[in-house]
ZAZA-163688 format. One line per 3 residues: their letters; for each residue x, y negated, z negated of N, C-alpha, C. Coordinates in steps of 0.2 Angstrom, whole numbers, plus 5000, padded with zeros to 4 digits. Each point is the difference from the previous one (the first is absolute). Layout:
// ZAZA-163688
a = X/Y/Z/X/Y/Z/X/Y/Z ~ ...
//
This chain:
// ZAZA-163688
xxx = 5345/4419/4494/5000/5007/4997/5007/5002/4998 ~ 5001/5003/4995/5006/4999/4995/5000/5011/5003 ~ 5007/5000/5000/5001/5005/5004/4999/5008/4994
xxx = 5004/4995/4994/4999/5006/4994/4993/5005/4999 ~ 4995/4996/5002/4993/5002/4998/4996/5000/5006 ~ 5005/5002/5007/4996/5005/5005/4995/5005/4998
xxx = 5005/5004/4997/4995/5005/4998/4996/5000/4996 ~ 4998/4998/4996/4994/4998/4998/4994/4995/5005 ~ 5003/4999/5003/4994/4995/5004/5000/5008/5006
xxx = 5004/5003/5001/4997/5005/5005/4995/5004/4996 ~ 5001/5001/4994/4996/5005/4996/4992/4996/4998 ~ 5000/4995/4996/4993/4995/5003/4998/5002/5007
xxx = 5004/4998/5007/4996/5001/5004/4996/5006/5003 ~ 5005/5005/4998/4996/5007/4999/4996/5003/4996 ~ 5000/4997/4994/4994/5003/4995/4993/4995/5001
xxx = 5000/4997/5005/4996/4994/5003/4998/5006/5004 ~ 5002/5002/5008/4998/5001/5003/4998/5008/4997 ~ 5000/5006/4996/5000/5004/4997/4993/4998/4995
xxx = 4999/4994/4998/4991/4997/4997/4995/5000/5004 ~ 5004/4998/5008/4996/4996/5002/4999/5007/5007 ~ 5000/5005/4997/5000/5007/5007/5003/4999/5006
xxx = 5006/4998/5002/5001/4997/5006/5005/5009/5001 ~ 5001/5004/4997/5003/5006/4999/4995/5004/5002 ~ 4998/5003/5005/4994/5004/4999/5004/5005/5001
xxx = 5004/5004/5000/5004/5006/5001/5002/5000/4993 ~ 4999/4998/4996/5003/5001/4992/5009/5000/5000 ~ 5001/4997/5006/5009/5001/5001/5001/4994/4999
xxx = 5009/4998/4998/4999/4993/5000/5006/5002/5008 ~ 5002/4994/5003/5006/5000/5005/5005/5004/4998 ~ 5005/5003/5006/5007/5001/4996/5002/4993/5000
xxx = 5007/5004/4995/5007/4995/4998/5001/4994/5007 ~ 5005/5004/5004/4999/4996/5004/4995/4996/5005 ~ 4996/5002/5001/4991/4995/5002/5000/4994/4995
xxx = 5000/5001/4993/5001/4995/4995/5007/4995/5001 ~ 5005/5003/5001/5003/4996/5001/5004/4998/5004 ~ 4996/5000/5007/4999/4997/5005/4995/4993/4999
xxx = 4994/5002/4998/4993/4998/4997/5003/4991/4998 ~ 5004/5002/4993/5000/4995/4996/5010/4998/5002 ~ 5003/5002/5004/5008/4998/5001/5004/5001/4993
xxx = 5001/5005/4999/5001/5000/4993/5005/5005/5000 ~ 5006/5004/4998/5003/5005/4998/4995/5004/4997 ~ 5002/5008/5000/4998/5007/4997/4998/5000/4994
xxx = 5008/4997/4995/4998/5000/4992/4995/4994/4999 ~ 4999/4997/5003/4993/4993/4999/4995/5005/5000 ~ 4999/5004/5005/4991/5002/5001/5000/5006/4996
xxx = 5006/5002/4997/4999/5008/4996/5000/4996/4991 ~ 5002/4995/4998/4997/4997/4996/4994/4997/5001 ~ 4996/4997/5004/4993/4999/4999/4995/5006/5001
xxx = 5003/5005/5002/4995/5006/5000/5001/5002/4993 ~ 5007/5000/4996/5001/5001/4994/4995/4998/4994 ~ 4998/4994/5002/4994/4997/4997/4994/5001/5001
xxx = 4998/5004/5004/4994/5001/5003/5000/5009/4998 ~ 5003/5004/4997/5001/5004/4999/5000/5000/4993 ~ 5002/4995/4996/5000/5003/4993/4995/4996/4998
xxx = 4996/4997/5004/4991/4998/4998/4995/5003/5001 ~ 5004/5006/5003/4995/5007/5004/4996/4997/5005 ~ 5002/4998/5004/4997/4997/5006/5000/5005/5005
xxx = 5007/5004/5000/5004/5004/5007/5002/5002/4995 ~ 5002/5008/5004/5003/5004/4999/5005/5002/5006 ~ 5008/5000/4999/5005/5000/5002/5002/5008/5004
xxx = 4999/5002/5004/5002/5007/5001/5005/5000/5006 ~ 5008/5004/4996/5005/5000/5004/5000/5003/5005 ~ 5002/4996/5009/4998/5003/5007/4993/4999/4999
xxx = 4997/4997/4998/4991/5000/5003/4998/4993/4998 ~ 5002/4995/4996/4998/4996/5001/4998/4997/4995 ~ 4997/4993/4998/4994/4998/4997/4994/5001/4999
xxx = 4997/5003/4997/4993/5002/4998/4994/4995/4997 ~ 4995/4999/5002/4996/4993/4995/4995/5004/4994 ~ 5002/5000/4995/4995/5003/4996/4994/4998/5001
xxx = 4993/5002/5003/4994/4995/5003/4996/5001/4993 ~ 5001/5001/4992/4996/5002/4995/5006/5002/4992 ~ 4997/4994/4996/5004/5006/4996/4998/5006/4999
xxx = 5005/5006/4998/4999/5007/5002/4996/5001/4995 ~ 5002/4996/4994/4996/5003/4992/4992/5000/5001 ~ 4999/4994/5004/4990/5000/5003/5000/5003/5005
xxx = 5005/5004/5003/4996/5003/5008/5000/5008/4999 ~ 4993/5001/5001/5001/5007/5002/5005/5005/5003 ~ 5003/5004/4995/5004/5006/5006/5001/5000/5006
xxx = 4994/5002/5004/5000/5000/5006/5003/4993/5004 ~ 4998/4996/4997/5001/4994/5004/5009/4997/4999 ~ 5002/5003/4996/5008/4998/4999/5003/5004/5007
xxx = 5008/4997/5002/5001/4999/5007/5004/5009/4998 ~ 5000/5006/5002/5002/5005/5000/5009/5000/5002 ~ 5003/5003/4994/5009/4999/5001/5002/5004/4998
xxx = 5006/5004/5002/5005/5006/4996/5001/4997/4993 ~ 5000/4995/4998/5000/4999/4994/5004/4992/4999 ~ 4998/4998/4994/5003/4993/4997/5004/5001/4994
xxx = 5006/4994/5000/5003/5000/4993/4996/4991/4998 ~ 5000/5005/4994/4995/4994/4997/5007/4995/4995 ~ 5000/4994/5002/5008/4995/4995/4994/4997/4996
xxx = 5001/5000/4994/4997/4997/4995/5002/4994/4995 ~ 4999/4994/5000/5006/4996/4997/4994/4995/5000 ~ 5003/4993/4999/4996/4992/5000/5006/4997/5005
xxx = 4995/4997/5003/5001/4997/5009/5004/4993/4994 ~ 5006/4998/5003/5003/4994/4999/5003/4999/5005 ~ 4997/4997/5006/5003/4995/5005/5006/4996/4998
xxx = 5001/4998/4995/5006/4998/5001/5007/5000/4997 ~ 4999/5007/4999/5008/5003/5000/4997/5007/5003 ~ 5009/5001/5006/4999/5004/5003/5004/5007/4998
xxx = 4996/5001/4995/5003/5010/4999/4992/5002/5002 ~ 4997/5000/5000/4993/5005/5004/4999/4998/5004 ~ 5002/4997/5006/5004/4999/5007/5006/5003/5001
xxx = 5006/5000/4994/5004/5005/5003/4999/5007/5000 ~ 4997/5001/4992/4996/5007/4998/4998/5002/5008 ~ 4994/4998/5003/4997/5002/5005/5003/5003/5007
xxx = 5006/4994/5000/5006/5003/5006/5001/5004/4999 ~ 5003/5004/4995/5004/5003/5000/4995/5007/4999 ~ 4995/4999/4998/4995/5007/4998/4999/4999/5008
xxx = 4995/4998/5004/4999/5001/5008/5007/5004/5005 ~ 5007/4995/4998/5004/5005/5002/5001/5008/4998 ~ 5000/5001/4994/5000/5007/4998/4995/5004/5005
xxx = 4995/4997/4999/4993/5003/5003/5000/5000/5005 ~ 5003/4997/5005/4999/5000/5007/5000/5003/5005 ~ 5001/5007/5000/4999/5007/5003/4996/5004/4996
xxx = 4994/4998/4998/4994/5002/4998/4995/4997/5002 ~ 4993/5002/4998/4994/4997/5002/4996/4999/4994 ~ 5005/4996/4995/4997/4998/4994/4999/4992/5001
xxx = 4995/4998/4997/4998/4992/5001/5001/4997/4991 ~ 5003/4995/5002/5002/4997/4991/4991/4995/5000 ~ 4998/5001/4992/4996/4996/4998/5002/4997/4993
xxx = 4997/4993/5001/5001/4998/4993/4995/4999/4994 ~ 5001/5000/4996/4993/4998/4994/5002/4996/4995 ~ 4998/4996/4999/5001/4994/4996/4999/5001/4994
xxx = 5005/5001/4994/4998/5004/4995/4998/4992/4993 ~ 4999/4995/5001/4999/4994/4997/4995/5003/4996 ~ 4999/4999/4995/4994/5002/4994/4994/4995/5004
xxx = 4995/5005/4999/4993/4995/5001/4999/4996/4995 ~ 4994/4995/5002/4996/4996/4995/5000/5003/4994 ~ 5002/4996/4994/5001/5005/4993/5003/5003/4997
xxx = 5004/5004/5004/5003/5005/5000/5006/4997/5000 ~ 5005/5006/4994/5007/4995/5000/5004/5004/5002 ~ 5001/5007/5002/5002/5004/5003/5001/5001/5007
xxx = 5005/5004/5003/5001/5000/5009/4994/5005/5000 ~ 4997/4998/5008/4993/5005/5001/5004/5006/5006 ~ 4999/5007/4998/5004/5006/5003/4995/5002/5006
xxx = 5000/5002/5006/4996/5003/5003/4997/5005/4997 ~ 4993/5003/5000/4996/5007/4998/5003/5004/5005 ~ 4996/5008/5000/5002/5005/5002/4996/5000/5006
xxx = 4992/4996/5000/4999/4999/5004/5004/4996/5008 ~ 5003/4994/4996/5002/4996/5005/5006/5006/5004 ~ 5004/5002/4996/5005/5004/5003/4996/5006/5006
xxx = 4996/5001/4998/4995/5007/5004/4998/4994/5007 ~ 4997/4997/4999/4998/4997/5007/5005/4995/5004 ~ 5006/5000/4998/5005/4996/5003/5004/5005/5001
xxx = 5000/5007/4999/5005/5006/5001/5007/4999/4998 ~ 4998/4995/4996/5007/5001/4995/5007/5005/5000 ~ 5003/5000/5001/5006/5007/5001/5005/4998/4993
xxx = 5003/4993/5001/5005/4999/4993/4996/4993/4998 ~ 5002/4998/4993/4999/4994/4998/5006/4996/4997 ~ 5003/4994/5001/5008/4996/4998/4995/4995/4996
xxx = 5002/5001/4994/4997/4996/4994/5006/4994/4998 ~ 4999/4993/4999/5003/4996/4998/4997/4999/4992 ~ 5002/5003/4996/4998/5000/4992/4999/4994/4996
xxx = 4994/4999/4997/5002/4994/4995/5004/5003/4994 ~ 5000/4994/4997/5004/5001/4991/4994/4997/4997 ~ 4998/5003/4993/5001/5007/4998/4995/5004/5006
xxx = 5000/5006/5002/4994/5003/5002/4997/5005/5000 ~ 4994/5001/5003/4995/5004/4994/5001/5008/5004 ~ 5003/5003/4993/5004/5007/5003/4993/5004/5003
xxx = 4995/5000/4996/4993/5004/5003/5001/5000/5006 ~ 4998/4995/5002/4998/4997/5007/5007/5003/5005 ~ 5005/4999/4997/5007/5004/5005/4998/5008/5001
xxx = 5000/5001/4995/5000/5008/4998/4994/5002/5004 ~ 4993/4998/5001/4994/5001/5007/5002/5002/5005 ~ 5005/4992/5002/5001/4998/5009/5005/5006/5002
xxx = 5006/5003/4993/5003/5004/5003/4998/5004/5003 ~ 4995/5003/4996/4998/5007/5003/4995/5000/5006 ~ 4998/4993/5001/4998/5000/5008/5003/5002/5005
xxx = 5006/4997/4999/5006/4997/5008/5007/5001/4996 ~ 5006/5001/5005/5006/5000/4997/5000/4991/5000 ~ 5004/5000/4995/5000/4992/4996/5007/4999/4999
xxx = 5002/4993/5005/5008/4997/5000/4997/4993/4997 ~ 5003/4999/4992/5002/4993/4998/5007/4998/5004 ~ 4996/4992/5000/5008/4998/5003/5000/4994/4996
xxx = 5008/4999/4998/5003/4993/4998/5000/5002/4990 ~ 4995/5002/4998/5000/5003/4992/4996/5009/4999 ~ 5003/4998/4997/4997/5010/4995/4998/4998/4998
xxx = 4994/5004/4995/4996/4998/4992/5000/5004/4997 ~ 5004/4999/4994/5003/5001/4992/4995/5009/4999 ~ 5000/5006/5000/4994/5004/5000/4997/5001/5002
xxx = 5001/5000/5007/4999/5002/5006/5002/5003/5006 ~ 5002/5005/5003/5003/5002/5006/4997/5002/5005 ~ 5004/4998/5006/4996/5000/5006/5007/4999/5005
xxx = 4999/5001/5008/5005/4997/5003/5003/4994/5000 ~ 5006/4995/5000/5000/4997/4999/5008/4996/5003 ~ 4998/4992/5004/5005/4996/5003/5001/4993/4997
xxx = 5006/5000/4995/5002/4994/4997/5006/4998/5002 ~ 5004/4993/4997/5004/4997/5002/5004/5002/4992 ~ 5009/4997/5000/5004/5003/4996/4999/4995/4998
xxx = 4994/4998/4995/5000/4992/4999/5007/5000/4993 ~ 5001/5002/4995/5004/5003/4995/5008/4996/5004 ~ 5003/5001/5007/5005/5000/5002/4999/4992/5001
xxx = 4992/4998/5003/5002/4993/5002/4998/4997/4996 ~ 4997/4999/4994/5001/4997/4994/5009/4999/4996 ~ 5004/5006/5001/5005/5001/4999/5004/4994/5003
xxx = 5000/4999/5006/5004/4998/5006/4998/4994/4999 ~ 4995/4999/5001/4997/4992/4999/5004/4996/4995 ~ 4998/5003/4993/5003/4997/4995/5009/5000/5000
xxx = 5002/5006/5002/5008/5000/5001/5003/4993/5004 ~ 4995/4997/5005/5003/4995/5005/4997/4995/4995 ~ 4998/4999/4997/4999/4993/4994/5007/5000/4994
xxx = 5001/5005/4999/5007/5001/4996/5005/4997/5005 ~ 4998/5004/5005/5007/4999/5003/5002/4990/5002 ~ 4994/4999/5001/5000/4992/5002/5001/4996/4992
xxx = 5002/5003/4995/5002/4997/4995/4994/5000/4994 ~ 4992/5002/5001/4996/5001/4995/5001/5004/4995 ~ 4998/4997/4994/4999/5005/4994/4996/4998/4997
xxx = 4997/4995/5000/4991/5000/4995/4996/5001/5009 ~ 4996/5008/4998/4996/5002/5006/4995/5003/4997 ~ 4994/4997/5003/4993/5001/4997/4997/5005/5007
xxx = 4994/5003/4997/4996/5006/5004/4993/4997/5000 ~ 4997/5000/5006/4993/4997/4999/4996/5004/5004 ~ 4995/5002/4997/4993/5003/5004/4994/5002/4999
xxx = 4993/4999/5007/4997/4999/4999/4995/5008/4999 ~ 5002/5005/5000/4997/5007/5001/5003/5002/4994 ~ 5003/5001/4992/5003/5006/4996/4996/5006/5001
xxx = 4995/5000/5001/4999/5008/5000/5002/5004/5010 ~ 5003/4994/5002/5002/5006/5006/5007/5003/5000 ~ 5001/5007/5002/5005/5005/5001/5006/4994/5003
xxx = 4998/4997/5004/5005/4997/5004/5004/4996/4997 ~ 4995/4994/4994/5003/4997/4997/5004/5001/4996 ~ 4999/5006/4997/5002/5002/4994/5009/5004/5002
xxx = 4999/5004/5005/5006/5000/5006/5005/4996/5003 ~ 4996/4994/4998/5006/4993/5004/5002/4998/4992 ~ 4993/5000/4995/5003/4998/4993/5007/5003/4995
xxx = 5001/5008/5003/5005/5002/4999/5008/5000/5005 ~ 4998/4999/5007/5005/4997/5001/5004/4994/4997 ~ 4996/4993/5001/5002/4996/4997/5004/5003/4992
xxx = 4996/5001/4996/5002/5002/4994/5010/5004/5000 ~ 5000/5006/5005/5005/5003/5000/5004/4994/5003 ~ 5000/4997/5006/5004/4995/5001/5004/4995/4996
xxx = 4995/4999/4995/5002/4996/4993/5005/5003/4997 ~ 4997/5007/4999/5004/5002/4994/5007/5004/5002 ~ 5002/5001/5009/5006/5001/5000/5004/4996/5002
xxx = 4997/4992/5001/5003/4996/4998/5003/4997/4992 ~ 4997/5002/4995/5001/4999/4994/4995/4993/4998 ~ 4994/5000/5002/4996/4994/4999/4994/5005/4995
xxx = 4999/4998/4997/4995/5002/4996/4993/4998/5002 ~ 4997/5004/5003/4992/5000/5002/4993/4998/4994 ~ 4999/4994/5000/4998/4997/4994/4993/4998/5003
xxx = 4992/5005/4996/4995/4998/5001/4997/4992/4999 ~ 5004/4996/4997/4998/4994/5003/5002/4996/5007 ~ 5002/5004/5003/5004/5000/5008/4993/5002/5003
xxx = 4996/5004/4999/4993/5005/5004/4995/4995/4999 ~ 4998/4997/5006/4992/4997/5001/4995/5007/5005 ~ 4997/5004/4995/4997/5005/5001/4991/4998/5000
xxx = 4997/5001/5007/4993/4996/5000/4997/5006/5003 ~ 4994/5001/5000/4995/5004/5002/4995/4994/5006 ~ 5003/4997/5005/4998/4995/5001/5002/4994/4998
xxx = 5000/4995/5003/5001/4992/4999/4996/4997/4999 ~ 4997/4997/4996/4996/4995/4999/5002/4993/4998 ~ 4998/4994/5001/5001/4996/4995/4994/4999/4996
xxx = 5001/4997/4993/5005/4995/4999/5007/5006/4995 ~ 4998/5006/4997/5006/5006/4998/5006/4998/5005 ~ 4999/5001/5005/5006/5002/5004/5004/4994/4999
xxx = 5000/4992/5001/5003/4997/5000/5003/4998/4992 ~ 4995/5001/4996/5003/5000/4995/5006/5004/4997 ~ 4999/5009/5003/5006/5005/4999/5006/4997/5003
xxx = 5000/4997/5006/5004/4997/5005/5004/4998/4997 ~ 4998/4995/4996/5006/4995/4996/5001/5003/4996 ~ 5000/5004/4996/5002/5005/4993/5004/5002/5005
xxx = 4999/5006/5004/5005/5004/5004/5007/4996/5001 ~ 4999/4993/5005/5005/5000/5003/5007/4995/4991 ~ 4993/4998/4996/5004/4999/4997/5005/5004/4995
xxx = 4998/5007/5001/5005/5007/4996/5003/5000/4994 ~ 4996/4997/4997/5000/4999/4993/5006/4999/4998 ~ 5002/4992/5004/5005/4996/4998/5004/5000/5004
xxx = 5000/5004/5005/5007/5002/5003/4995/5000/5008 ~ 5000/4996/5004/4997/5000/5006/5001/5003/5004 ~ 4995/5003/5005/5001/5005/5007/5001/4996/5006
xxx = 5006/5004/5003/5003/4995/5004/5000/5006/5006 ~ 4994/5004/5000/4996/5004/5007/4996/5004/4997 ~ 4997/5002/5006/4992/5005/4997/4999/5004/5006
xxx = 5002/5007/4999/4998/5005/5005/4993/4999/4999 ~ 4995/5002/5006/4995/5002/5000/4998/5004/5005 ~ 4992/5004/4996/5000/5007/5002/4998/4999/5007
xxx = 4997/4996/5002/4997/5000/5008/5002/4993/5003 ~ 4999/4998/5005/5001/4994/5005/4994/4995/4999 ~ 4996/5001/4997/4993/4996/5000/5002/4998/4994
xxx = 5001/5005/4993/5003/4995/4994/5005/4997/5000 ~ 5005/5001/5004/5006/4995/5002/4996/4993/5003 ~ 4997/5000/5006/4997/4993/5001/4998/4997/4997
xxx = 4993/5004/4996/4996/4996/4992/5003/4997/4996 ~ 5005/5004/4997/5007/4996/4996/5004/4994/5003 ~ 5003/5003/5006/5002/4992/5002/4997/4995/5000
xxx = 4993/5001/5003/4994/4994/5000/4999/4996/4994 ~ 5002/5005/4994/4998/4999/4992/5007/4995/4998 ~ 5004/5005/5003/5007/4996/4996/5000/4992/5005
xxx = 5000/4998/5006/4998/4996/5003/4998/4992/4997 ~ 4992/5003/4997/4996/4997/4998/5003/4997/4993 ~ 5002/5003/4996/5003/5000/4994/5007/4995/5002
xxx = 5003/5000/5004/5006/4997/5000/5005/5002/5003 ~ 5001/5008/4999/5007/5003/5003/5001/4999/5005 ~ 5009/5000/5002/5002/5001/5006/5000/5007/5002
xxx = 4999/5004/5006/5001/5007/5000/5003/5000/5007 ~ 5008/5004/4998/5001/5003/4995/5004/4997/4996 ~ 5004/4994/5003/5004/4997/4995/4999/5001/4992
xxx = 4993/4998/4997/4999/5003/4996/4999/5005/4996 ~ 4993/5004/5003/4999/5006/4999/4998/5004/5007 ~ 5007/5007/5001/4998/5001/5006/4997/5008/5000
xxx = 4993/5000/5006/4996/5004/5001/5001/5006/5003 ~ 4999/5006/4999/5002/5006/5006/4990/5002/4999 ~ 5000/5002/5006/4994/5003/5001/5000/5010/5001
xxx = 4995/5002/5004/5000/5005/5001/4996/5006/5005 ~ 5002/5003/5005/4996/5002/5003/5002/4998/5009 ~ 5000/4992/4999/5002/4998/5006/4995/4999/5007
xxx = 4992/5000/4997/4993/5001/5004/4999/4993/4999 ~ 5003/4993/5000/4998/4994/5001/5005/4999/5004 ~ 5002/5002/5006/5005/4999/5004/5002/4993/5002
xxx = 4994/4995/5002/5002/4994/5000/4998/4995/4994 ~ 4997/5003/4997/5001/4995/4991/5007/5000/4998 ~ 5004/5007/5000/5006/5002/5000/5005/4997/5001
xxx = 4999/4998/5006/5007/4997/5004/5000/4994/4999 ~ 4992/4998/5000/4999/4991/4999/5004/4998/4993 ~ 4998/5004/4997/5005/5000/4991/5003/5002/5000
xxx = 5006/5003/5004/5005/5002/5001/5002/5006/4991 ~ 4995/5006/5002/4999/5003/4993/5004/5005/5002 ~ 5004/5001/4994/5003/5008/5001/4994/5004/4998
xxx = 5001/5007/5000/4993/5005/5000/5004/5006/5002 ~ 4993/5004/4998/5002/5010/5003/4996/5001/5005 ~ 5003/5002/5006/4997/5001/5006/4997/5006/4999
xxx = 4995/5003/5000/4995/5007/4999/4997/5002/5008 ~ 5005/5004/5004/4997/5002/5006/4993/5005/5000 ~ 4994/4995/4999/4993/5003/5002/4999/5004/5006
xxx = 5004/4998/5006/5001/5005/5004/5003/5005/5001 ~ 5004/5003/4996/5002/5006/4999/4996/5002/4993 ~ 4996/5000/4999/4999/5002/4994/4992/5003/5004
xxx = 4998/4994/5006/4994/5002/5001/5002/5009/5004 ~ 5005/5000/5003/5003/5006/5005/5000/5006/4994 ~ 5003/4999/4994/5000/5004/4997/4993/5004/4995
xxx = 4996/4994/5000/4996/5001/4998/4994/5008/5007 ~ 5002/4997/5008/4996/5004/5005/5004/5006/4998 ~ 5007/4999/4999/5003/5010/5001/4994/5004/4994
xxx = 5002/4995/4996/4996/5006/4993/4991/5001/5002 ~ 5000/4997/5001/4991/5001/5001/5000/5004/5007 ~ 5002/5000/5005/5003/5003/5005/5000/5008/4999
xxx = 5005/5001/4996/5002/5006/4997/4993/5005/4995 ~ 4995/4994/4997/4997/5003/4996/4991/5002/5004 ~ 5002/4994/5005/4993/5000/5004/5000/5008/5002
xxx = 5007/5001/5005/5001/5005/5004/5000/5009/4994 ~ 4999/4999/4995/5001/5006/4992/4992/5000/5000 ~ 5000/5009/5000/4994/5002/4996/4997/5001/4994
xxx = 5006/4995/4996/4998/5003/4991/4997/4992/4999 ~ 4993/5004/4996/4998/4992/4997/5003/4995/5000 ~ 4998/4993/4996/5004/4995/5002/5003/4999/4992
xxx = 4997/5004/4994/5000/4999/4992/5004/5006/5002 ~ 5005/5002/5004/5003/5007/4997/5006/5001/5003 ~ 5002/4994/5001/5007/4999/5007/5005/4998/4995
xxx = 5007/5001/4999/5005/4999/4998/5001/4991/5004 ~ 5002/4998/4995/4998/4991/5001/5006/4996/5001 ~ 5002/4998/5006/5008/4998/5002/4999/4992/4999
xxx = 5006/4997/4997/5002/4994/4998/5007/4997/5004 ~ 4997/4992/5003/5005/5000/5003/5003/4992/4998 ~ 5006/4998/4996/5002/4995/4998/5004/4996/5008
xxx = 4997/4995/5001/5001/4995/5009/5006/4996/4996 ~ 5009/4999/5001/5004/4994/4999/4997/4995/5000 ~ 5003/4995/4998/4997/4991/5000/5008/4999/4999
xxx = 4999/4993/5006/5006/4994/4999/4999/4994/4996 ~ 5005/5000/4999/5002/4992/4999/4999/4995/5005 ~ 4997/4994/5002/5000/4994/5002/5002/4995/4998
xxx = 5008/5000/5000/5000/4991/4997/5000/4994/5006 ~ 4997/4997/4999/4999/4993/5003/5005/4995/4998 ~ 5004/5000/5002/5006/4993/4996/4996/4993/5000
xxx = 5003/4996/4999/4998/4995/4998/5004/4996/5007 ~ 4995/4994/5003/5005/4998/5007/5005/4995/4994 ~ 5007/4999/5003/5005/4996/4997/4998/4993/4997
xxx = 4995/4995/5001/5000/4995/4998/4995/5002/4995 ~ 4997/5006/4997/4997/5002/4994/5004/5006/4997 ~ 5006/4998/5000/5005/5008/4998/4999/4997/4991
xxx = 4999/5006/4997/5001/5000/4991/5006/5002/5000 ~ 5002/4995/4994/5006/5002/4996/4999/5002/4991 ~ 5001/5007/5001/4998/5001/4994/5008/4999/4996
//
């Protein structure tokens, strides 16, 4: 048993025993019964509950416990849902493996944890057919007693659908805003770490510096696309859109084809490539890899975000650290503040809160030292 992926084997064995009714009290164990249970540290079994909470399994409630959801709520009668001072509904797409909605959720449970609100999650992954993220109705919020809803946005998204949910529940986006829209809202200085990233490729001696990404219609990117940019240009490097691999997704066989246009910069090679998140930094290196490159001797990669924690270090990747746990804390004050207000939730003056982000360089160990 490979120790990294305790927690997931604690969470199969609980979403087993949770099929197979062995819970008949709708409770799951506490913290420590679990992990005594399985030998395991704290943060192991609050990660496997982690995962069993954003498949709506359980519902998380601060001081009270784990809760088994015996039904999804959307088929169950009113009556039959489990009665609570109220729920904060997190609305995103479950990725098990990057951990910002695992830190997001830390840090929101601490905020909350002198209340008797319970976190739920909903899987907002477009259904069958459907190309769009799917929002909870008003019914779902009504029988789950809804109090705030923390929305993790796609790009582009569909404003109608925002402008509804508002007026349900006060509504905290976290990580991006959308472009014509206003709501509460918890993002990162992504602008500063775009900036900073790029400034530390200068500083290591680069000047053909390319920008790659797989989301252009996100706030985020476009945020980090202007860091980069200003860092060029107060270096005195001219910011040249043959430098920009700008994707709406990856595919092949486009993508590998831009790849070699890109890195060859119309004559004049790139010798690094910010990139907008830590996923297309690995995808790239994989690509450049296959292709031939040494990385970074040849072309070196910065990533972004810093939610691939061990891919990260195994590639010894510079990156922006993005504290999801502080962002989840900031995210409980504001919803906090708007649960406890008697004005509508479409009538509230709308507090925005920009979260720092570091820089992470990862050196290179000395028998792989670059000489630029």
């Amino acid at each position: 048993m490979q120790r990294t992926f305790l927690y997931k084997e604690i969470a199969d064995d609980l979403r087993e025993q949770i099929g197979h009714g062995e819970n008949q009290l709708q409770k799951l164990p506490s913290e420590r019964t679990l992990m005594t249970r399985y030998g395991v540290q704290r943060s192991t079994v609050r990660r496997a509950l982690s995962i069993l909470v954003a498949e709506g399994r359980i519902t998380s409630a601060s001081k009270r416990g784990s809760f088994i959801n015996p039904l999804p709520i959307s088929s169950s009668p009113l009556s039959e849902v489990r009665t609570a001072v109220g729920t904060v509904l997190v609305v995103t797409q479950w990725n098990e493996v990057s951990t910002a909605l695992e830190s997001l959720l830390r840090g929101l449970r601490e905020s909350l944890a002198d209340t008797e609100l319970s976190l739920l999650f909903f899987d907002s992954r477009p259904r069958q057919g459907k190309s769009r993220s799917e929002l909870p109705t008003a019914e779902y919020l009504h029988a789950n007693h809804v109090k705030g809803v923390v929305l993790w946005p796609e790009s582009p998204a569909d404003l109608q659908a925002l402008h509804h949910l508002r007026q349900l529940a006060p509504l905290v986006l976290v990580d991006r805003q959308v472009p014509g829209f206003e709501t509460h809202s918890v993002v990162f200085d992504d602008f500063a770490g775009g900036r900073a990233i790029t400034e530390h490729l200068i500083a290591l001696g680069h000047r053909r510096i390319g920008f790659l990404t797989d989301e252009v219609f996100a706030q985020t990117v476009q945020q980090r696309w202007r860091g980069y940019v200003q860092a060029l240009e107060n270096a005195g490097i001219a910011a040249e859109p043959t430098c920009y691999g700008l994707f709406q997704g990856m595919w092949n066989p486009p993508y590998s084809a831009q790849m070699r246009l890109l890195l060859e910069g119309a004559g004049q090679p790139l010798t690094a490539v910010v990139c907008s998140n830590d996923t297309v930094a690995l995808d790239f290196i994989h690509f450049l890899r296959r292709e031939g490159y040494r990385v970074p001797e040849d072309v070196a990669v910065t990533g972004f975000g810093n939610l691939l924690p061990t891919s990260m270090e195994a590639m010894r990747l510079t990156t922006v650290l993005q504290p999801f746990e502080e962002a989840g804390k900031a995210v409980g004050r504001i919803l906090l503040s708007n649960v406890s207000s008697a004005r509508p939730p479409n009538t509230a003056e709308y507090e925005h809160v920009e979260v720092p982000v570091q820089l992470v360089v990862r050196e290179l160990r000395e028998s792989e030292a670059k000489v630029i």
